[in-house]
C-alpha positions in Angstrom: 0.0 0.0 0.0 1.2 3.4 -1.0 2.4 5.9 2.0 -0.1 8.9 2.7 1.6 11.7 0.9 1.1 14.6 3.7 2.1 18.5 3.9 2.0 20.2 6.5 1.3 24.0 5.4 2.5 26.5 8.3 5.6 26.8 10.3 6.9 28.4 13.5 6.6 26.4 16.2 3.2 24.5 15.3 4.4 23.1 12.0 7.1 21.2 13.7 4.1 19.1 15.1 2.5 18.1 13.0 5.6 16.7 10.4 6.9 14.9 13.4 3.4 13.1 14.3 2.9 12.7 10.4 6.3 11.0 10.3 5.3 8.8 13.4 2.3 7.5 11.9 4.4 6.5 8.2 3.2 9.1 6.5 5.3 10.7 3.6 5.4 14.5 4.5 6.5 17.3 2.7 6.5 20.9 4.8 5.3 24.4 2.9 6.5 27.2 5.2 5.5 31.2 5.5 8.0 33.5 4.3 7.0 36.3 6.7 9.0 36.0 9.8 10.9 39.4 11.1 11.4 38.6 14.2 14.6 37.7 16.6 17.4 36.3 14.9 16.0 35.9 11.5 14.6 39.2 11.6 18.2 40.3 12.3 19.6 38.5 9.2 16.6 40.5 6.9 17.6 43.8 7.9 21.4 43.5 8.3 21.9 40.7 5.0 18.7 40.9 3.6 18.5 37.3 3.1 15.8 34.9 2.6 14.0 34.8 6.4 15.4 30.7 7.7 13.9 30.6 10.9 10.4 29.1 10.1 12.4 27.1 8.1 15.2 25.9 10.0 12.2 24.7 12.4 10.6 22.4 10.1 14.3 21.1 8.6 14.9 20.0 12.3 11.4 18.2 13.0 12.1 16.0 9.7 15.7 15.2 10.9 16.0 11.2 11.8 17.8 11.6 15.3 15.5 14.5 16.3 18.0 14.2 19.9 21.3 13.5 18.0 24.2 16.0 18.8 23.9 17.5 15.2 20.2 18.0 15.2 20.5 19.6 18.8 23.4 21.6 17.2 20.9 22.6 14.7 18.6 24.0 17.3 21.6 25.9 19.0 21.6 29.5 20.0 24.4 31.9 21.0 22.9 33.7 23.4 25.8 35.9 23.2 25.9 36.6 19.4 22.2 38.4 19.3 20.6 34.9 19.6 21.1 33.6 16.3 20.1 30.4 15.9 23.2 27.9 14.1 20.6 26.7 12.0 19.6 30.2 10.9 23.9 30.9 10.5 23.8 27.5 8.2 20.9 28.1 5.4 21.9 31.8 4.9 25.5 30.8 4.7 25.1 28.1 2.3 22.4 30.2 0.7 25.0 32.8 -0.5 27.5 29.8 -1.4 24.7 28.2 -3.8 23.2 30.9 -4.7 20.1 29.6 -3.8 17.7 29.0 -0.9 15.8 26.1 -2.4 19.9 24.1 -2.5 20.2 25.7 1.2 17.5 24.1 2.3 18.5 20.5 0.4 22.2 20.7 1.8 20.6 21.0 5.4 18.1 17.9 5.1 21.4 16.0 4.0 23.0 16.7 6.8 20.3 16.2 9.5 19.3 13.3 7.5 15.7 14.4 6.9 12.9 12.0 6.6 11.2 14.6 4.2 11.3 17.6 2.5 10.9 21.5 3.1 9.6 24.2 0.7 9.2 28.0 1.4 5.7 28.7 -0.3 7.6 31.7 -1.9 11.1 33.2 -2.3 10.2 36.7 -3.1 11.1 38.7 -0.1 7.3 39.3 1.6 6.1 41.3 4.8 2.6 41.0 6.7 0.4 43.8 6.8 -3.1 43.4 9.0 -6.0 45.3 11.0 -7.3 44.3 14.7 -10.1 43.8 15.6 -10.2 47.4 16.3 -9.2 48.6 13.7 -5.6 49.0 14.4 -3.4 48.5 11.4 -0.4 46.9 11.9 3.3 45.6 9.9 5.2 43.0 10.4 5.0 40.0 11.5 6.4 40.2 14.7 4.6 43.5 15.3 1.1 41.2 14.9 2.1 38.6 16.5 2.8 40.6 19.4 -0.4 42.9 18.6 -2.5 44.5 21.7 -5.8 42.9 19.9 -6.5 39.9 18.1 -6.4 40.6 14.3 -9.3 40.9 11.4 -7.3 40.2 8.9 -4.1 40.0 7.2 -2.0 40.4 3.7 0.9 40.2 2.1 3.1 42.7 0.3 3.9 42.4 -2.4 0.2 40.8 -2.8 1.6 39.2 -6.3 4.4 37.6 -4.6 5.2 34.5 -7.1 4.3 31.4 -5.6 7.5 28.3 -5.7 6.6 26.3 -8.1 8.2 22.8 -6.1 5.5 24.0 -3.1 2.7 24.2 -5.6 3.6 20.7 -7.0 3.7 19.0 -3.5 0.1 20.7 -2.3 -1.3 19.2 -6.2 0.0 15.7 -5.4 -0.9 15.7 -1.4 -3.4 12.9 -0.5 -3.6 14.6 3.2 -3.0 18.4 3.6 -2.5 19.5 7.1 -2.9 22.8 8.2 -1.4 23.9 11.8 -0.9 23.8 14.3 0.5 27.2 14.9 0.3 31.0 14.9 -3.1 31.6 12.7 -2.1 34.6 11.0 1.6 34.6 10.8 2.3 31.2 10.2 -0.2 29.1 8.4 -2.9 32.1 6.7 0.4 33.8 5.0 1.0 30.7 3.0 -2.8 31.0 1.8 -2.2 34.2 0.5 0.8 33.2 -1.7 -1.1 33.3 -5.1 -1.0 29.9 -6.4 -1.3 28.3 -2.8 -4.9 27.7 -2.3 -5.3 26.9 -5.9 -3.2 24.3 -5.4 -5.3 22.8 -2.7 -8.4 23.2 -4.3 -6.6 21.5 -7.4 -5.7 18.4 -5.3 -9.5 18.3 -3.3 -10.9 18.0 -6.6 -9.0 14.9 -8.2 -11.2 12.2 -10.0 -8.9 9.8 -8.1 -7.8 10.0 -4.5 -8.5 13.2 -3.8 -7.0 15.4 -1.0 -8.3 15.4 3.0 -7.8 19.1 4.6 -7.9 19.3 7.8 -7.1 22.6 10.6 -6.0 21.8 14.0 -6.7 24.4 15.7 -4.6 25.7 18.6 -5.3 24.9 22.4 -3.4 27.5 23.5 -4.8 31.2 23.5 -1.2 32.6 24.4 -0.6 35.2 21.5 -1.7 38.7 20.4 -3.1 37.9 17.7 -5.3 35.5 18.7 -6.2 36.4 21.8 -10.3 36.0 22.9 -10.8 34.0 19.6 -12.7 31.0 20.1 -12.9 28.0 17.9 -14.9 29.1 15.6 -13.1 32.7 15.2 -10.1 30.8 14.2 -11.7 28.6 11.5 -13.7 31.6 10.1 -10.4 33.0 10.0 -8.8 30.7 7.7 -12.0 30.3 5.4 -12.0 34.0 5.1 -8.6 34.0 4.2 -9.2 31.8 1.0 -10.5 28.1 2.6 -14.1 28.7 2.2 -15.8 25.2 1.0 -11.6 23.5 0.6 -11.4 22.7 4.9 -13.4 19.3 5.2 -12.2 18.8 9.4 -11.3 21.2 12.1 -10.1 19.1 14.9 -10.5 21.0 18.4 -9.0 20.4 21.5 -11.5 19.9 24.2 -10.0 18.8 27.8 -11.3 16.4 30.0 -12.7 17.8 33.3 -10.0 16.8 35.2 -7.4 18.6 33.1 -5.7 21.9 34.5 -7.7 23.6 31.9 -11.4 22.7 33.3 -11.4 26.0 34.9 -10.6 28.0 31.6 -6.9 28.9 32.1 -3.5 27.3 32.7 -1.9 27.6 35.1 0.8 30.5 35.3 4.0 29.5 33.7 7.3 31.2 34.2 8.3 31.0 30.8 4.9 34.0 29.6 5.6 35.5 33.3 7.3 38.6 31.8 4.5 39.1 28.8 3.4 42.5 27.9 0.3 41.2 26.7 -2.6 43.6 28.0 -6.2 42.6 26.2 -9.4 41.4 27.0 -8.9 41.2 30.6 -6.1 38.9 31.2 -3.4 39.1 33.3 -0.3 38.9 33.3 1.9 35.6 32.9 -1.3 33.9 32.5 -2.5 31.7 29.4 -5.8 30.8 28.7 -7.3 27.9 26.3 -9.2 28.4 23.2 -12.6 28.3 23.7 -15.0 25.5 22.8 -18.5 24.8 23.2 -21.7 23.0 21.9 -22.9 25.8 20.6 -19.3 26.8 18.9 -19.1 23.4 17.9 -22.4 23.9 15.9 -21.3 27.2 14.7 -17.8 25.3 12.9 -20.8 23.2 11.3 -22.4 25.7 10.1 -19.5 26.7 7.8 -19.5 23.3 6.4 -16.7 22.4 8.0 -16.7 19.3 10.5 -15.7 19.5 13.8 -13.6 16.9 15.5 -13.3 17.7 18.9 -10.6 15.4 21.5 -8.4 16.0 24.2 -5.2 16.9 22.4 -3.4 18.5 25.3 0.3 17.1 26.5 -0.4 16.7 30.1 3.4 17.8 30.9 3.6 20.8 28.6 -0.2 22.2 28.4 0.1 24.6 25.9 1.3 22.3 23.2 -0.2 19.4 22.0 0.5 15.9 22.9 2.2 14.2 19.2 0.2 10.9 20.4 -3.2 12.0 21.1 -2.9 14.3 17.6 -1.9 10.9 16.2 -4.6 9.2 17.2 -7.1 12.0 16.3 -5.3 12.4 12.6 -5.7 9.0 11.9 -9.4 8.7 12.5 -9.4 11.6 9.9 -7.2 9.6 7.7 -9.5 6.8 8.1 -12.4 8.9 7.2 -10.6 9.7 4.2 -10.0 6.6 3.2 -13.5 5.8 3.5 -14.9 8.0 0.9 -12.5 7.6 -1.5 -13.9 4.1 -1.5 
């Protein structure tokens, strides 16, 4: 039987989550990755080299590599806390970036050396920024700037808006049996890819094959943690993305939904020290404090109501609750899988 050919669209932090439980279940996954990040050390490298942003990409390199905990895949990861943060992986892609020539052969020499079990591709190489509005009516640049933003946001673009699409990432969304989207930053990570032109095309193009068409599914974040998102229920966030160019392509949303005994049953986390210094001011919350998406019936109702079906599970890692826990998403992405299956028979 043929392997699932997955992508993961998205990147930051999220991405990384899914391509590893993709991997863990034998699926064959490719990674299409936002162009957009500014911030920390790759936003130093676009101002001072002007280089093709790595971070985002450097990420998803690492979660492919074969010995995720091997000294040169934690090397990967490294920082110098004492050379403005940068990242080694970050130091790697631009260097070999200017060697090449090329970004795409960057990226190729690094999945050679971390021995990657698949294959990343920047969903553009034209240099792109984010532009958005809050939801009131702030307007805002950058993607660090929104990501950090005092309100959740409305919407977002891209500039230039015509920013060619890389033909390799179109391909790989075209051929996808399984298209994963998150999880991950809504609007700077997996909505910038969207607005690529080409990008949602492409997904449509591989929904609507005779044969084996393609499964797209959201998982939505469990974690309410960042500007841009914050007070957004479930619903908000799958709005979001069909606003932003899914409307009738997303077929699941799955949803975290805790158990009552989780730490989450009373509707935040508890504090950790790592948001204890957050600047975040909005909609009430304080301080060092990290609430969970919200999720009810009626939510639950209003995701079916956009034709999209919710599947809603207990996703959370019990030792880390704000991310989610790779074998529970396994378990929930292979029931979609299933379902998949099913109707293509």
């Amino acid at each position: 039987m043929n392997r699932t050919k997955a992508v993961v669209i998205g990147g930051g932090t999220g991405g990384p989550v899914s391509i590893r439980t993709l991997l863990d279940m034998g699926c064959d996954v490719s990674s299409v990755v936002a162009m957009v990040d500014d911030g920390g050390s790759t936003g130093i490298l676009r101002e001072r080299g002007g280089v093709t942003p790595p971070g985002d990409i450097r990420k998803c390199i690492g979660a492919m590599s074969a010995n995720y905990e091997g000294i040169f895949a934690r090397a990967f990861r490294h920082r110098f806390e004492y050379l403005d943060n940068h990242s080694l992986g970050n130091l790697i892609l631009t260097a070999l970036a200017e060697e090449t020539n090329s970004f795409p052969d960057a990226i190729r020499v690094c999945e050679d050396l971390i021995e990657a079990r698949g294959h990343v591709y920047a969903s553009t190489l034209h240099d792109v920024n984010l532009r958005g509005m809050t939801d009131d009516g702030t307007e805002l640049e950058g993607q660090a700037v929104i990501g950090d933003a005092e309100c959740n946001m409305r919407y977002v673009s891209l500039v230039p808006a015509d920013a060619q699409a890389y033909p390799t990432a179109l391909r790989v969304i075209r051929e996808a049996n399984f298209i994963v989207l998150g999880p991950g930053s809504l609007f700077t990570s997996i909505i910038p890819n969207l607005l690529v032109p080409g990008v949602v095309e492409a997904i449509r193009d591989a929904r609507n094959r005779e044969e084996e068409p393609a499964y797209t599914v959201f998982v939505c974040s469990l974690a309410d943690m960042q500007g841009e998102t914050w007070g957004m229920t479930c619903f908000d966030h799958v709005d979001a993305l069909l606003r932003h160019g899914m409307r009738g392509l997303l077929d699941i949303a799955l949803i975290h939904r805790n158990a009552e005994t989780s730490p989450m049953a009373s509707g935040h986390f508890p504090a950790l020290t790592d948001y204890s210094d957050s600047r975040h001011r909005t909609r009430g919350r304080r301080i060092g404090q990290v609430s969970h998406v919200r999720v009810n019936e009626e939510l639950i109702e209003e995701v079916r109501s956009l034709g999209v079906q919710p599947m809603v599970r207990d996703l959370v890692d019990p030792m880390r609750p704000t991310w989610h826990d790779r074998g529970k998403l396994a378990k929930a992405l292979q029931e979609v899988l299933n379902a998949c299956h099913s109707r293509q028979r």
